[in-house]
C-alpha positions as CSV (number, residue, x, y, z in Angstrom):
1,X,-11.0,20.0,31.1
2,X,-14.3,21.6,30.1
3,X,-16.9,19.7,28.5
4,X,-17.1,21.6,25.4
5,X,-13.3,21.6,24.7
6,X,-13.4,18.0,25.4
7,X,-15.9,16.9,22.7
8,X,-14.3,19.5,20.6
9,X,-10.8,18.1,21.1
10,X,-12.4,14.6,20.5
11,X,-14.0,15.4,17.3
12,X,-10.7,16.5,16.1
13,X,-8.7,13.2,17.2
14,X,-10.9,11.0,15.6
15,X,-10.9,13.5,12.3
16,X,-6.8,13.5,12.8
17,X,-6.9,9.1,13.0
18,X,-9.4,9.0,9.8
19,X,-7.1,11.3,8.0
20,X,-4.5,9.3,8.9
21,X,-6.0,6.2,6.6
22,X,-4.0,6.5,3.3
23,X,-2.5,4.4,1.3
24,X,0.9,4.3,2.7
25,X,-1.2,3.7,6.1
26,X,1.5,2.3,8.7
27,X,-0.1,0.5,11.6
28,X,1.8,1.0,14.5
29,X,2.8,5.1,13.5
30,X,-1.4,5.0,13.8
31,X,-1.7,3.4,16.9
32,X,1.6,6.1,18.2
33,X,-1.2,8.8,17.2
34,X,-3.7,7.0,18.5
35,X,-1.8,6.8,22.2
36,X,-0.8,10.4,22.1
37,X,-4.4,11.4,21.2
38,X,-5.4,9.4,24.2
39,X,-3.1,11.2,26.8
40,X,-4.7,14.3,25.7
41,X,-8.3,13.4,25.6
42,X,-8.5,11.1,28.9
43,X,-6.0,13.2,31.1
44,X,-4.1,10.0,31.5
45,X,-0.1,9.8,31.9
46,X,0.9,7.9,29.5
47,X,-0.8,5.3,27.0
48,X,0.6,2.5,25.4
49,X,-0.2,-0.3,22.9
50,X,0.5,-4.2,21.6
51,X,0.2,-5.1,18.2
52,X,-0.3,-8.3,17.5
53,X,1.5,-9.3,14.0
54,X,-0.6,-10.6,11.3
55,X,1.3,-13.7,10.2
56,X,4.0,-14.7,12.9
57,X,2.5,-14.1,16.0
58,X,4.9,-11.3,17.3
59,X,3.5,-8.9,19.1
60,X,4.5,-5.3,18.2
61,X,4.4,-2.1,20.9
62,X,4.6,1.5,20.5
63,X,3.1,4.5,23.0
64,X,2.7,8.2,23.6
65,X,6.4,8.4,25.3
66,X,9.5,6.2,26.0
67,X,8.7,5.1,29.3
68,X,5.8,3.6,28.3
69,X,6.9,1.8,24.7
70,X,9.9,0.1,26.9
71,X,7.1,-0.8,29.5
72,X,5.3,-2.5,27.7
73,X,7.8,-3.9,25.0
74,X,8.9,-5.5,28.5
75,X,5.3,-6.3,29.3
76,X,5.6,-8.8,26.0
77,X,8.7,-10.3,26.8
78,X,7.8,-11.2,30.2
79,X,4.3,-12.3,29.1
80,X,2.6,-9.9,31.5
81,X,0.4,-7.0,31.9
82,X,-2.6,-6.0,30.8
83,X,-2.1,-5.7,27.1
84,X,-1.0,-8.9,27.0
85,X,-4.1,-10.0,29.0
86,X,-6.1,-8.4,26.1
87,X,-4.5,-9.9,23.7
88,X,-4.9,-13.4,25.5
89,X,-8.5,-13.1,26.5
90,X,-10.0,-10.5,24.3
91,X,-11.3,-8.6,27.4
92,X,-11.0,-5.2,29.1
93,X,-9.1,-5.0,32.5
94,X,-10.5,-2.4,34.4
95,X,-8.6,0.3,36.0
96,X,-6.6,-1.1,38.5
97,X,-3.8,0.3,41.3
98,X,-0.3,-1.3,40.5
99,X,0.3,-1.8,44.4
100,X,-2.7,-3.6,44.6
101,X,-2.3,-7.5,45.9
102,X,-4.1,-8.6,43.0
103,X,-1.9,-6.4,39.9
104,X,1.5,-7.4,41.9
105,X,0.2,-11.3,41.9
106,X,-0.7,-11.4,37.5
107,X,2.0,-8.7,37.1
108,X,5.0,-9.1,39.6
109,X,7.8,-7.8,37.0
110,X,5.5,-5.4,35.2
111,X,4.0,-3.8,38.0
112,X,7.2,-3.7,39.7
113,X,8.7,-1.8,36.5
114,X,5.9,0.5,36.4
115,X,6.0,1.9,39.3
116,X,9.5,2.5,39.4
117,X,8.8,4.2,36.0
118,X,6.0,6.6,38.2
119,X,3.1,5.4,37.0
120,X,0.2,4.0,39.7
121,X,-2.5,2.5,38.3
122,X,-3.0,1.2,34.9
123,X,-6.8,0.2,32.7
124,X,-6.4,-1.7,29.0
125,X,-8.9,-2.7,26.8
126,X,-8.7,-4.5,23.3
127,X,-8.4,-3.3,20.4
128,X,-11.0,-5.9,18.4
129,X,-13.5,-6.0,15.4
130,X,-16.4,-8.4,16.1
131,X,-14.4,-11.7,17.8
132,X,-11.1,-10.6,16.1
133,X,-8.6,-9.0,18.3
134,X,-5.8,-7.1,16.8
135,X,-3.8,-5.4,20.0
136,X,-4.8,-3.7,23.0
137,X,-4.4,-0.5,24.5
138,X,-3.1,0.2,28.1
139,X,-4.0,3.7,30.0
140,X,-1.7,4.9,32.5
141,X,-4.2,7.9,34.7
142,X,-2.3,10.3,36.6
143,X,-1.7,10.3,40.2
144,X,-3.3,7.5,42.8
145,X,-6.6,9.1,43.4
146,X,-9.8,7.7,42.2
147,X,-10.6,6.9,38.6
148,X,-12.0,9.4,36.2
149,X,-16.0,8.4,35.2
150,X,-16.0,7.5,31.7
151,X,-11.7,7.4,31.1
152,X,-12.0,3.9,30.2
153,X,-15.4,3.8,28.5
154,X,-13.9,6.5,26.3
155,X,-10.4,4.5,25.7
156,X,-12.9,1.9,24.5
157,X,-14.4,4.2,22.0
158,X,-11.3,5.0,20.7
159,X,-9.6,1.8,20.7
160,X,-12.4,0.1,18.7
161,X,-12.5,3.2,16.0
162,X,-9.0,2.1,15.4
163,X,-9.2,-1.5,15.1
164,X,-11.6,-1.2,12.3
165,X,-8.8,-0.2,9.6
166,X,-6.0,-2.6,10.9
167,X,-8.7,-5.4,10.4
168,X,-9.9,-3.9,7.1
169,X,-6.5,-4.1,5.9
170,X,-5.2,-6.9,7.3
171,X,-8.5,-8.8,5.6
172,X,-7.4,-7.3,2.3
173,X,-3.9,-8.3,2.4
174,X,-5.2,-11.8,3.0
175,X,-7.1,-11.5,-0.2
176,X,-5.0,-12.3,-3.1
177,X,-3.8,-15.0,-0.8
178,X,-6.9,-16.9,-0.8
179,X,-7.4,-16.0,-4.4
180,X,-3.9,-17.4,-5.3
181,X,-4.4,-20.8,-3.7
182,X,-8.1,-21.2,-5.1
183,X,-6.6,-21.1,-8.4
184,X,-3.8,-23.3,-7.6
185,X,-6.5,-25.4,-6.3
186,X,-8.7,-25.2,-9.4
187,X,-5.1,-25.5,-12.1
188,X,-4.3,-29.0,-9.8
189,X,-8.3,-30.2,-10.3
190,X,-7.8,-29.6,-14.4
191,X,-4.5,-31.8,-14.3
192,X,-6.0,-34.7,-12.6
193,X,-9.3,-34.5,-14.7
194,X,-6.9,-34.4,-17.9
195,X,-4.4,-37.3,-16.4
196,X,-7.6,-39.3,-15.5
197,X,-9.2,-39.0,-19.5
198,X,-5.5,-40.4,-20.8
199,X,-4.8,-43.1,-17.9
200,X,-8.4,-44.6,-19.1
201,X,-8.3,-44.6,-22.9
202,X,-4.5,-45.9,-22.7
203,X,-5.5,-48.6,-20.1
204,X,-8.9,-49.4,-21.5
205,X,-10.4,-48.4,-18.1
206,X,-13.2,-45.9,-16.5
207,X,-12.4,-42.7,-15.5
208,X,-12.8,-43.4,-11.8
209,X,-10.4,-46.8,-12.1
210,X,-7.7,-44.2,-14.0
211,X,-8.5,-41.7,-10.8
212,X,-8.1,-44.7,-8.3
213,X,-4.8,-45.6,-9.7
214,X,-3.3,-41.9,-9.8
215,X,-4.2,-41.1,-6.2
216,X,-3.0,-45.2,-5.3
217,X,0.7,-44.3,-6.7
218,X,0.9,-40.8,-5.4
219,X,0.1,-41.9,-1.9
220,X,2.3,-44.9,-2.1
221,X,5.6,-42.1,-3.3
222,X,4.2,-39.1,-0.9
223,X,3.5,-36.9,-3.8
224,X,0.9,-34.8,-4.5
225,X,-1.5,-35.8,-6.9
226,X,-1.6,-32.8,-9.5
227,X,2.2,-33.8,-9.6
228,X,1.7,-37.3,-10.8
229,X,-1.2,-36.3,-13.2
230,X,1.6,-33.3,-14.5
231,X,3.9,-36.3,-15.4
232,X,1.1,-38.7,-17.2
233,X,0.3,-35.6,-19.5
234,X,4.1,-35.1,-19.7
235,X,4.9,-38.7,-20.7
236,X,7.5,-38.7,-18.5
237,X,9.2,-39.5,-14.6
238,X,8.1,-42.9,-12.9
239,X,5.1,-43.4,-14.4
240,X,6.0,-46.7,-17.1
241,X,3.5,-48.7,-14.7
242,X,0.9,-46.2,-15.9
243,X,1.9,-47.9,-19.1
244,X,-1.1,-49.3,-21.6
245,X,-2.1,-52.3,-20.6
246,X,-1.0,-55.6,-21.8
């Protein structure tokens, strides 16, 4: 491909993947376009990608065709490859023959899979933000000749413009979150600092005494302590040894 339709043709992938960042932004339909864009701009076979899920620890795959989206969803459940190497170590794994001694050793069922799919050698690099890796992405180059100067310094390019929204995103979603368990956190401090004023002026005791005997009786039931403050302001439940004092 000529220079000049090259840098043109990458200006317009990575104008296609920022368009692509609305708000009904779905990850792994991004990363598809992300593959495809790759196949174009690298003059690669076929590209492929693990997602690693925010929450569960599944590990999502999609790619620029079938063969490789079944490769590689294969690649996950047999725990090899190099996008599962990515995903383990954060690092790139340079381009590599699948015939070679070293890919058929780390890879026996992958490699052995891939090139009954066609494909010969195989490069992956992560798809990360900082020290946070989201997925990787594998490159599949044409043919068995020597590598292409650049392919995978380019993949790398691309694959860390599109980590930056998936990591964006994922960090918002995590927002409301934390701020929902700070104010748990804060509503469960105000119950014990109210349970604490009425365990003293019933009992006749300091505040820290009245603190020492609500945390005492919820460790000694295996309940939390906001809990046991709740049912002191509440009057009610197990608490007639929180009594006033004879």
């Amino acid at each position: 491909m000529p220079e000049r339709a090259r840098e043109e043709r990458l200006a317009a992938a990575f104008v296609e993947l920022a368009t692509a960042l609305t708000d009904d932004f779905d990850d792994l339909q991004f990363l598809r376009t992300l593959s495809e864009r790759c196949v174009d701009l690298l003059d690669i076979a076929a590209a492929g990608v693990a997602l690693a899920a925010s929450r569960d620890g599944r590990v999502e795959v999609t790619g620029s065709d079938a063969r490789v989206r079944g490769l590689e969803r294969n690649g996950v459940g047999w725990g090899e490859g190099p996008c599962h190497d990515c995903l383990r170590t954060g690092d790139p794994v340079e381009e590599i023959a699948l015939d070679h001694p070293a890919a058929r050793a780390a890879w026996p069922r992958f490699t052995r899979r891939a090139r009954g799919l066609g494909f010969h050698r195989v490069a992956a690099t992560p798809l990360r933000v900082r020290d946070e890796v989201v997925g990787a992405l594998s490159l599949f180059p044409d043919g068995s000749g020597t590598p292409a100067p650049g392919r995978l310094r380019l993949g790398r390019a691309l694959a860390d413009f599109a980590a930056v929204p998936i990591v964006q995103r994922r960090r918002l979603r995590r927002q409301p979150l934390r701020t929902e368990q700070l104010e748990t956190a804060v509503e469960a401090r105000v119950l014990v600092e109210q349970a604490k004023g009425v365990l003293a002026e019933q009992r006749l005791i300091t505040v820290d005494e009245a603190y020492a005997l609500l945390r005492d009786h919820a460790r000694s039931h295996r309940r939390r302590i906001s809990a046991v403050a709740q049912e002191v302001l509440d009057g009610i439940g197990e608490l007639a040894l929180f009594g006033p004092a004879d």
